[in-house]
One Martini backbone bead per residue (centre of mass of N, CA, C, O) as a GRO file, in nm:
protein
  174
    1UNK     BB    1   1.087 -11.537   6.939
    2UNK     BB    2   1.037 -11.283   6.751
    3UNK     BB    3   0.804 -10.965   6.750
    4UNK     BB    4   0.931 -10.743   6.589
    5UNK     BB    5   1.100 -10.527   6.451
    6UNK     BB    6   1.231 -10.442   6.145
    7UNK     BB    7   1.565 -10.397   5.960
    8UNK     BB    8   1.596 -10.231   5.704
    9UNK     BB    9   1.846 -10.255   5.409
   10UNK     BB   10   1.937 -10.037   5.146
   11UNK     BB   11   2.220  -9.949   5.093
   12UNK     BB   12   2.145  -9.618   5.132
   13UNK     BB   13   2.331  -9.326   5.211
   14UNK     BB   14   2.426  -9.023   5.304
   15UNK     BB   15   2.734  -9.024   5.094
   16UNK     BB   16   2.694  -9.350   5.015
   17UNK     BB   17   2.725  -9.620   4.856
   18UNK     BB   18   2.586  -9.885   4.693
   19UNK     BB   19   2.492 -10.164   4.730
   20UNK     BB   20   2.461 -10.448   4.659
   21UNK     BB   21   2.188 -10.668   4.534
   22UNK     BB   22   2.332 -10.928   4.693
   23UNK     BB   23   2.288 -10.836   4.990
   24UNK     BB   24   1.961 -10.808   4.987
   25UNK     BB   25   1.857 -11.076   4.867
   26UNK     BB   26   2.003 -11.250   5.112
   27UNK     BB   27   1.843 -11.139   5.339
   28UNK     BB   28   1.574 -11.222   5.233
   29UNK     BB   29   1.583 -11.524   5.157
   30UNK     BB   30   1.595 -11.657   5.418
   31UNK     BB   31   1.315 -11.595   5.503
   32UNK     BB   32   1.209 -11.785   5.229
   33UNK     BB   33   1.246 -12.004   5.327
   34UNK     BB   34   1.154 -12.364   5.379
   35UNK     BB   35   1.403 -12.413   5.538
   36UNK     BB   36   1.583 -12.520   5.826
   37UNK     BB   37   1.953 -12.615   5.795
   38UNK     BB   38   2.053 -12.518   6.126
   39UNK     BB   39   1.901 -12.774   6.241
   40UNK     BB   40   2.014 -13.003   6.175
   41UNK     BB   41   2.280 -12.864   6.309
   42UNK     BB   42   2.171 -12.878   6.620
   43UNK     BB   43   2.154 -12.973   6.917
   44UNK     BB   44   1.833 -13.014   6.912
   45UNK     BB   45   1.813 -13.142   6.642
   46UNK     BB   46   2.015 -13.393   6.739
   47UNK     BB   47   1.839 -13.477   6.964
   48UNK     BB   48   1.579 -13.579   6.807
   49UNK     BB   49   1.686 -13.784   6.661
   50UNK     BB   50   1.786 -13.936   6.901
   51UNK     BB   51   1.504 -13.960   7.010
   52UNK     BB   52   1.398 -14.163   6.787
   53UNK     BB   53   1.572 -14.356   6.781
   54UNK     BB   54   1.552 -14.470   7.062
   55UNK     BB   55   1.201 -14.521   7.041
   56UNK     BB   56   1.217 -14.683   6.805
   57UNK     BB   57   1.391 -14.947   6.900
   58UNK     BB   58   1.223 -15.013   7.143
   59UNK     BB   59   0.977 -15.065   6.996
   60UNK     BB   60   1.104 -15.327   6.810
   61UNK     BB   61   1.236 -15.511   7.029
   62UNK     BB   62   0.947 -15.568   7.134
   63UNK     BB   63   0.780 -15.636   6.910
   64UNK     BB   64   1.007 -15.907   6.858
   65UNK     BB   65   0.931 -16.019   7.130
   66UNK     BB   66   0.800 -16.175   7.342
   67UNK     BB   67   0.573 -16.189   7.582
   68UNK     BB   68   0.497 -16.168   7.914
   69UNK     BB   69   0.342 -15.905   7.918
   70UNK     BB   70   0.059 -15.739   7.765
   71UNK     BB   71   0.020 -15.446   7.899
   72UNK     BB   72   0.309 -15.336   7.956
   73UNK     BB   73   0.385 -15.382   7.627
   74UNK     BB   74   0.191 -15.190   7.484
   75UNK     BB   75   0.246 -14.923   7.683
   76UNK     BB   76   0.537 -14.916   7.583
   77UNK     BB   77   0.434 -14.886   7.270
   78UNK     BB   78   0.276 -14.651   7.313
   79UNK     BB   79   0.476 -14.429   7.460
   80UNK     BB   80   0.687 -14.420   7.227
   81UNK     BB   81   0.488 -14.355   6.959
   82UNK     BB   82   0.349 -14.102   7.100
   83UNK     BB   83   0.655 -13.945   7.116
   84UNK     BB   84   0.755 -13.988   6.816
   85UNK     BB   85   0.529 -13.832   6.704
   86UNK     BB   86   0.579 -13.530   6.884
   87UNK     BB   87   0.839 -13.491   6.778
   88UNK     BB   88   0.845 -13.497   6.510
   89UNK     BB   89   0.666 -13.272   6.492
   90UNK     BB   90   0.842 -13.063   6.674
   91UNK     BB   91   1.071 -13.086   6.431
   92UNK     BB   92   0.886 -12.978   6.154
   93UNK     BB   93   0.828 -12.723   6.294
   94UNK     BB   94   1.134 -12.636   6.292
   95UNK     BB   95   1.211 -12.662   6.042
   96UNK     BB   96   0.945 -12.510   5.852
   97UNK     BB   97   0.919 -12.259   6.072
   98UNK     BB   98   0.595 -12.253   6.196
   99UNK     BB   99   0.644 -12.061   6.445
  100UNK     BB  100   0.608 -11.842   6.230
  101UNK     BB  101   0.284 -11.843   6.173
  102UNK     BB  102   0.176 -11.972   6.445
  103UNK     BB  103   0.160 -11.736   6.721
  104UNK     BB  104  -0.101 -11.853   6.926
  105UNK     BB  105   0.155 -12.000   7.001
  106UNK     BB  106   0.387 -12.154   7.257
  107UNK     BB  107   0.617 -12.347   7.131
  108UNK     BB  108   0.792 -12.375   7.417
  109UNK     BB  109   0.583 -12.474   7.618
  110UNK     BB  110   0.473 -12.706   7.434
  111UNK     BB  111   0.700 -12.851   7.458
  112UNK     BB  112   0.781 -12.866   7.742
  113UNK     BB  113   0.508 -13.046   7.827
  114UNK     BB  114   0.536 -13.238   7.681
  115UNK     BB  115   0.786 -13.356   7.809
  116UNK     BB  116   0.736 -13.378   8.102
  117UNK     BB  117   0.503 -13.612   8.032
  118UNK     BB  118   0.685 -13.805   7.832
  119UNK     BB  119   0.885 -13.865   8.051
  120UNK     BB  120   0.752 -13.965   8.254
  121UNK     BB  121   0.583 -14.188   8.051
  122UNK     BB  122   0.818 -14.290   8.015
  123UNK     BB  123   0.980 -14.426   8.283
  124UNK     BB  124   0.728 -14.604   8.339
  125UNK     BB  125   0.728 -14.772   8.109
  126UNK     BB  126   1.063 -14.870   8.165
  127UNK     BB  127   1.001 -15.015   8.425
  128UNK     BB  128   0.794 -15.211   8.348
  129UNK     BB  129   0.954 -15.353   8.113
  130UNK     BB  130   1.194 -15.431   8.341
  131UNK     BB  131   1.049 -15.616   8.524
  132UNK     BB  132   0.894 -15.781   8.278
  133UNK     BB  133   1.160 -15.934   8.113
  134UNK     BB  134   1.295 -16.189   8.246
  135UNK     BB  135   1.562 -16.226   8.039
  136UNK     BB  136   1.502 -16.085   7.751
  137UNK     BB  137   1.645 -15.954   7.560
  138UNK     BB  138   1.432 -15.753   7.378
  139UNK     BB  139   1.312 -15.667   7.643
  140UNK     BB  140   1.560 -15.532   7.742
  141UNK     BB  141   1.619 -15.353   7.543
  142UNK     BB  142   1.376 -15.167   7.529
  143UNK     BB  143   1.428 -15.061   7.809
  144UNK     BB  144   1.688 -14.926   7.751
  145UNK     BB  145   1.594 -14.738   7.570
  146UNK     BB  146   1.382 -14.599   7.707
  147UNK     BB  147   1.595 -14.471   7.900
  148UNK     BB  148   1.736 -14.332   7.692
  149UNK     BB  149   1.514 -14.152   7.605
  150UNK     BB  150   1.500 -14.011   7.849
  151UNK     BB  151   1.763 -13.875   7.885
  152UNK     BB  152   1.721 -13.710   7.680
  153UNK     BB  153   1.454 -13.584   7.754
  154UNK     BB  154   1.552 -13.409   7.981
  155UNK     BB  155   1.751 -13.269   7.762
  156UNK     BB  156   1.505 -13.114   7.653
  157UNK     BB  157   1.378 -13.002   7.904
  158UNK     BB  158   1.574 -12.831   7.993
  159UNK     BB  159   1.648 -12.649   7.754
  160UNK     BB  160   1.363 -12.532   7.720
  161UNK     BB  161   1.342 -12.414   7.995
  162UNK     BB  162   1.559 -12.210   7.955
  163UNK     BB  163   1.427 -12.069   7.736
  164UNK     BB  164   1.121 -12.022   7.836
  165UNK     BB  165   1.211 -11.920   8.111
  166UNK     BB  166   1.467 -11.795   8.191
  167UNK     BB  167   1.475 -11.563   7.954
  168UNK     BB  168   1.234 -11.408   8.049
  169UNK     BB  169   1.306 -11.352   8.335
  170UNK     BB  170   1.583 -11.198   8.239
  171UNK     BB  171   1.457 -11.004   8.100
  172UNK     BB  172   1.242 -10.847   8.278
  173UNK     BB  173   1.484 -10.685   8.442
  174UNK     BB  174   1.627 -10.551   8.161
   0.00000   0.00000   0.00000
């Protein structure tokens, strides 16, 4: 997030030809768009979806087979549904570029800390759901899938770190 001074360009140097005026559109236009869609092809962008995606899946695992521990699996299920809804939420944040409306907020902290707590959070959710799954098809595989959002979420939590932590830390003494 730059929020630095912009160097706008007319096109018009001092004995030099003028440029097309779609040259000058489509850099403004840039600006102007509603959606980033840089992002949905982005490792990070690929990585939060890859991310809903596993915390789906052990969701509905969970969810449609017996249960033998309810607390276990309750537990299990509102921290995955908490964790998907707050990916997706900054998911949504970066798709319409919302961090730089809202400036007031540090949007790399804020995920950084979400992954931290949300990552602890689904690694303890995912062992109590193994150790009580029984060998039971559905909740062994919820386990499963728990764990793979786990190592997703730390590979998130790492790349956030090196953006908000490590870039700034090298800025300044640069």
């Amino acid at each position: 997030m730059s929020h630095g001074a912009r160097v706008i360009r007319t096109g018009v140097s001092s004995g030099g030809p003028a440029a097309p005026p779609s040259a000058a559109a489509s850099s403004a236009g840039s600006d102007a768009e509603l959606m980033d869609g840089a992002y949905f092809r982005s490792c990070a962008g690929m990585l939060k979806v890859a991310q809903m995606i596993a915390l789906l899946v052990g969701f509905i695992s969970v969810n449609s087979s017996p249960w033998t521990d309810y607390s276990a699996y309750s537990y299990f299920q509102i921290v995955t549904m908490c964790d998907f809804v707050m990916i997706l939420f900054f998911y949504i944040i970066h798709i319409f570029r919302i961090y730089r409306k809202l400036t007031c907020v540090s949007w790399p902290l804020a995920e950084f800390l979400h992954y931290l707590i949300g990552t602890i959070l689904l690694l303890i959710a995912s062992i109590v759901a193994a150790s009580k799954s029984y060998n039971l098809t559905g909740l062994v595989t919820g386990a499963t899938f728990g764990f793979l959002a786990t190592i997703l979420c730390v590979l998130s939590m790492w790349s956030s770190y090196k953006v908000s932590c490590i870039t700034q830390s090298t800025s300044k003494y640069h």
